[in-house]
C-alpha positions as CSV (number, residue, x, y, z in Angstrom):
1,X,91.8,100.6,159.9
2,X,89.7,97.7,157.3
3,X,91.7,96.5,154.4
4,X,91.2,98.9,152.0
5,X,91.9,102.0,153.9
6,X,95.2,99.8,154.3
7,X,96.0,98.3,150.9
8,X,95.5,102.5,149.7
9,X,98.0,103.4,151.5
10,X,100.5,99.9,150.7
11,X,99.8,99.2,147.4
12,X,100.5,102.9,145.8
13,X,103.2,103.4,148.8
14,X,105.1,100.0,147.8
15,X,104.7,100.7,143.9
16,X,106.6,103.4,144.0
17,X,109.3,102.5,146.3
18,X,109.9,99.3,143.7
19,X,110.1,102.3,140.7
20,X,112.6,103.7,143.1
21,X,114.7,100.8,144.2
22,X,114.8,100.3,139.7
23,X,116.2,104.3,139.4
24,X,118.5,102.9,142.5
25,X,119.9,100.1,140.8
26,X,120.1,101.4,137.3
27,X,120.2,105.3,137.1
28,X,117.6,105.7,134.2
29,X,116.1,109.1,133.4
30,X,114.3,110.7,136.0
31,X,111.4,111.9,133.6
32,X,110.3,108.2,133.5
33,X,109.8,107.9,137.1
34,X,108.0,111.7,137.1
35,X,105.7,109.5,134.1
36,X,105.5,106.9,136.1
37,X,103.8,108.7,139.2
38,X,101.6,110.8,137.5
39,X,100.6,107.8,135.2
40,X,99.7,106.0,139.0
41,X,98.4,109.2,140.2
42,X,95.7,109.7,137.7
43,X,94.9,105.9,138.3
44,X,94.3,106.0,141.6
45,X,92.3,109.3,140.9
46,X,89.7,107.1,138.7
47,X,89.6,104.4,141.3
48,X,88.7,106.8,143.5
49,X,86.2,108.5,141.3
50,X,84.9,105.2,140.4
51,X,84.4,103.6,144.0
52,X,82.5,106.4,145.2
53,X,78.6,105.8,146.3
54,X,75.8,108.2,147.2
55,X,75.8,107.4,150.6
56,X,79.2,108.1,151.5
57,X,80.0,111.2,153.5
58,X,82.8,112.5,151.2
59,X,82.1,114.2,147.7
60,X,82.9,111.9,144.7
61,X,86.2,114.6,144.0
62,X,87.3,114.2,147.8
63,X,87.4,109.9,147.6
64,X,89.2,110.4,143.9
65,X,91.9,113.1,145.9
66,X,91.4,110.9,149.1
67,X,92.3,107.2,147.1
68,X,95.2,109.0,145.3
69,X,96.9,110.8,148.2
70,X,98.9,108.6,150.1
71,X,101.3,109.1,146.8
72,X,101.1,112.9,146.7
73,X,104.2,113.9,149.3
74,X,106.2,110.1,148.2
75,X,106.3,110.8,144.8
76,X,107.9,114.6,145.0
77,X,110.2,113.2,147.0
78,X,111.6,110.4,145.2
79,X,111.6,112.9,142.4
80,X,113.2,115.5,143.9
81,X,116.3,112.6,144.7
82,X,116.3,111.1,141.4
83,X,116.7,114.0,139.6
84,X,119.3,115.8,141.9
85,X,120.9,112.6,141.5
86,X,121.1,111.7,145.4
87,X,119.4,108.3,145.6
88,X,119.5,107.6,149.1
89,X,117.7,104.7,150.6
90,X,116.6,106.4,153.7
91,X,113.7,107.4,151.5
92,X,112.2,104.0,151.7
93,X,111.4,104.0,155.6
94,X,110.1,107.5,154.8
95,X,107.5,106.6,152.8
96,X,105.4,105.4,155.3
97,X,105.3,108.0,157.2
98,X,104.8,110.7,153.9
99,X,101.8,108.0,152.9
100,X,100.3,108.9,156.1
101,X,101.1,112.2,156.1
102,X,99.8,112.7,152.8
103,X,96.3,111.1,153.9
104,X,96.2,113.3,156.7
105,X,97.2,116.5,154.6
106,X,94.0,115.2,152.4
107,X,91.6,114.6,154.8
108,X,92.0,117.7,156.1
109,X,92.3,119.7,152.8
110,X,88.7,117.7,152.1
111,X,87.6,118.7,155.9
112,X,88.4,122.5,155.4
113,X,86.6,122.7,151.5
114,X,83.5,120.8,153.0
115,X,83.7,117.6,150.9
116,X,83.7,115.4,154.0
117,X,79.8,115.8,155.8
118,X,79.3,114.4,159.0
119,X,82.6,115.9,160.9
């Protein structure tokens, strides 16, 4: 794994979990949070976009979705817990594992619509 396949998944992953730990501590609105990840979603969805070179072998959509997914699975999550009101911080060892998840659950989305070549 090089550094940047690992900071995607940290960096977004860790982001989030500080927005959460902030709901944790001070029981603010769940519609910021919800604002919050889509505002970071679309962000890492332009990264992605941006970062993208004709000689990779994904499609310019599948790095924007690829860049942006370790988020995907985290952020319904924490949502889902914030707005039921059940903060629990179990959901912060979780969101490794729903990062990766959420990469894989790309990749193969990306794998099945032909946007990856050379599989």
């Amino acid at each position: 794994m090089t550094f940047f396949e690992f900071s995607v998944l940290l960096i977004p992953t860790s982001c989030l979990v500080i927005a959460y730990l902030f709901w944790f501590s001070t029981k603010e609105r769940p519609r910021y949070f919800v604002a919050l990840w889509l505002v970071l979603l679309c962000l890492l969805f332009i990264v992605g976009w941006h970062i993208w070179e004709p000689d990779h072998e994904i499609s310019q959509f599948g790095s924007a979705l690829i860049v942006s997914a370790s988020i995907w699975l985290n952020g319904i999550l924490m949502a889902t817990t914030i707005k039921s009101n059940k903060l629990r911080l179990w959901v912060i060892p979780l969101s490794a594992l729903l990062a990766v998840l959420s990469v894989y659950f790309c990749f193969y989305f990306l794998a099945v619509t032909n946007q990856i070549w050379g599989l």
